[in-house]
MINUKOL-456226 format. One line per 3 residues: number of its first residue (from 1); their letters; for each residue x, z, y of C-alpha. Coordinates in steps of 0.1 Angstrom, whole numbers, plus 5000, padded with zeros to 4 digits. Layout:
<nodes>
NUM) A) X,Z,Y  ...
</nodes>
This chain:
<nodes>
1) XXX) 0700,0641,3912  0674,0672,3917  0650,0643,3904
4) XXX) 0665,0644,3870  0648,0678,3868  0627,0683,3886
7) XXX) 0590,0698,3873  0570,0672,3895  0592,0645,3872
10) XXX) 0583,0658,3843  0544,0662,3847  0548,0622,3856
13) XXX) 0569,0609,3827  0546,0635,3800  0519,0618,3813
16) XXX) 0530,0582,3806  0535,0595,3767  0504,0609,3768
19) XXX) 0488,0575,3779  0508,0563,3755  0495,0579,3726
22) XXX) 0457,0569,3741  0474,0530,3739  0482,0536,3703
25) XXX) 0452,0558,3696  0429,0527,3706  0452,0502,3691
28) XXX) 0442,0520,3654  0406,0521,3663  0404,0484,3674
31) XXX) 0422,0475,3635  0395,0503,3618  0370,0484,3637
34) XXX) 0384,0444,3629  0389,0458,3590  0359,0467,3587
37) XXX) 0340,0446,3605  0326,0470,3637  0314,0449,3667
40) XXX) 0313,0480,3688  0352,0489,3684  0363,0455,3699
43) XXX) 0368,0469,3733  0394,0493,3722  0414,0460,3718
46) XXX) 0412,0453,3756  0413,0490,3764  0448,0492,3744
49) XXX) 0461,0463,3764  0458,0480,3797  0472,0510,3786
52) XXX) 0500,0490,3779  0501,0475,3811  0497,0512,3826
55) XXX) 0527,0527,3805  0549,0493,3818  0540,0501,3856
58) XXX) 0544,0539,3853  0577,0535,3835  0589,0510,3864
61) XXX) 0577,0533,3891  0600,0563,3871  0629,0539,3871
64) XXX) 0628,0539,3913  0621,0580,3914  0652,0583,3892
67) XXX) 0672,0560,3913  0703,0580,3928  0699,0590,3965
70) XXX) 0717,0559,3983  0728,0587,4009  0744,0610,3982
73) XXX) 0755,0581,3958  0753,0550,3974  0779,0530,3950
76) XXX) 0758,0541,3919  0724,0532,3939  0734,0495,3945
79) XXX) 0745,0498,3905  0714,0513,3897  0693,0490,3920
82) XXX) 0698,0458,3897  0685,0477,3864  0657,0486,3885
85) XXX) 0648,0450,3891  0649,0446,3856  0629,0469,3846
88) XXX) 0601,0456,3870  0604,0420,3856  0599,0433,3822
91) XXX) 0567,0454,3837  0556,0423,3853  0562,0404,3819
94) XXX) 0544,0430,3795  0516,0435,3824  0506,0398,3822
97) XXX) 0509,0393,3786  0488,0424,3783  0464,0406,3805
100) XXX) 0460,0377,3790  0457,0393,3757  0427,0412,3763
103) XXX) 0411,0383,3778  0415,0396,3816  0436,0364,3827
106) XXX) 0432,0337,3819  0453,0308,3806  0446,0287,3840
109) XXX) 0459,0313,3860  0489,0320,3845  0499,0284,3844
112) XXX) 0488,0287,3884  0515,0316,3886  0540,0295,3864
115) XXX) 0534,0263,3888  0526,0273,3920  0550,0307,3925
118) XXX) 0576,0302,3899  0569,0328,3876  0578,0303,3848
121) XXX) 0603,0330,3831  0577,0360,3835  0545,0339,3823
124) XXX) 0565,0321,3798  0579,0355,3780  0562,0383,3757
127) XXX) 0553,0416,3758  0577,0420,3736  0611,0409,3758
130) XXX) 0590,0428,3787  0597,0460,3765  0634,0449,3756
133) XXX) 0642,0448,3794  0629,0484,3794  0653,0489,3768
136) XXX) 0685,0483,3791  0673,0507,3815  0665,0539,3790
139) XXX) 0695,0535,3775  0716,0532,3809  0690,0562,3825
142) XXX) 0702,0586,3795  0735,0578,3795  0738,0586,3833
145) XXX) 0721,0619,3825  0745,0626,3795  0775,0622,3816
148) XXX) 0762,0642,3839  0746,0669,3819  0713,0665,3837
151) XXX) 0695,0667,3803  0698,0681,3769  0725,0660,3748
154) XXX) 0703,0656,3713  0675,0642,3743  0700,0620,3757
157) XXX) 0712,0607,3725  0677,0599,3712  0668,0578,3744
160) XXX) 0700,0558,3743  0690,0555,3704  0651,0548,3713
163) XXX) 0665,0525,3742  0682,0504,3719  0659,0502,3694
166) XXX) 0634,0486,3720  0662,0457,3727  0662,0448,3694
169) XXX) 0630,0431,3708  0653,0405,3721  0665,0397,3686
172) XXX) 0632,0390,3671  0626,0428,3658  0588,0433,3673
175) XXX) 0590,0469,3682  0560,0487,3701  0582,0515,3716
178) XXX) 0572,0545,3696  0605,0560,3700  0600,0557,3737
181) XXX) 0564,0572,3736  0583,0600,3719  0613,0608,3743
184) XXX) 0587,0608,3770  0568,0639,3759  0604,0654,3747
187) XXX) 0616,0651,3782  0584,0658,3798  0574,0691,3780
190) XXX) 0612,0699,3787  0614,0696,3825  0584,0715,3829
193) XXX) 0591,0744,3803  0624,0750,3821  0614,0785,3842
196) XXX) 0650,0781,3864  0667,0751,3868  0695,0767,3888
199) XXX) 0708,0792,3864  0693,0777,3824  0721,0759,3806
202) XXX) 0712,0720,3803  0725,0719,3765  0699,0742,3753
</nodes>
């Protein structure tokens, strides 16, 4: 629970929305560059689809850190454990498809990973059902911390909202996550502005 905030956390997740802004940063130069016909933008195409891939892994890797202690809480770790998972398969999904979008992978390997390892449901899916996946876990990760006043309630509100806005990806609705980006540096730039944790009101 310390975790939740904790100033070490908060460096972390502000860094993922500041690699996030670089993602989206380069994803406008690579357009300016395609528009208007710039040969030497291109590579801020590839460059934005490993961002990408780096904002997916980092985001999995804060889904374990937040995982309750399974000492302390060990009936809401096993809980927790499964949305974990899923957040890890979406990484893994949005990682590839990153990949093989910027012309890292390519096709023959991921139809070696769908044939010969079974990936058929990772290789097979987009980025975008990668970043729905992601979804199920912001929204579960703020409301734990609502219900336990571990952070701010407008915060929490606007990750469950930004959460569910990324699982509309599942629907069709191609959303790149802005909201996410967003409540990333909120949080962030909270945990590490907090100068007492002990004794500072969380609603604030």
């Amino acid at each position: 629970m310390a975790l939740y905030q904790s100033k070490t956390v908060g460096w972390y997740i502000l860094t993922i929305g500041i690699i996030f802004i670089l993602s989206a940063v380069f994803l406008i130069i690579f357009f300016i560059g395609y528009w208007l016909e710039i040969p030497a933008l291109t590579p801020f195409g590839p460059a934005n689809d490993v961002l990408n891939a780096a904002v997916s892994i980092l985001g999995g890797v804060l889904a374990i850190i937040l995982l309750p202690s399974p000492k302390e809480k060990p009936h809401l770790f096993w809980i927790a454990l499964p949305v974990v998972a899923v957040v890890w398969i979406g990484a893994a999904m949005v990682t590839l498809d990153s990949m093989r979008m910027g012309g890292m992978i390519s096709n023959s390997t991921v139809a070696k990973l769908r044939i010969n390892y079974g990936l058929g449901f990772i290789t097979n899916s987009s980025i975008h059902i990668g970043d729905g996946l992601a979804g199920i876990w912001l929204v579960i990760v703020n409301l734990f911390a609502r219900l336990n006043d571990l952070w701010p309630r407008r915060l929490t509100l606007f990750g469950m909202a930004a959460g569910g806005i990324l699982m509309l990806n599942f629907f069709g609705m191609k959303n790149p996550g802005l909201l996410y980006m967003v409540w990333c540096i909120w949080l962030g730039k909270w945990l590490i502005q907090r100068e007492n944790l002990a004794d500072r009101p969380v609603d604030d």
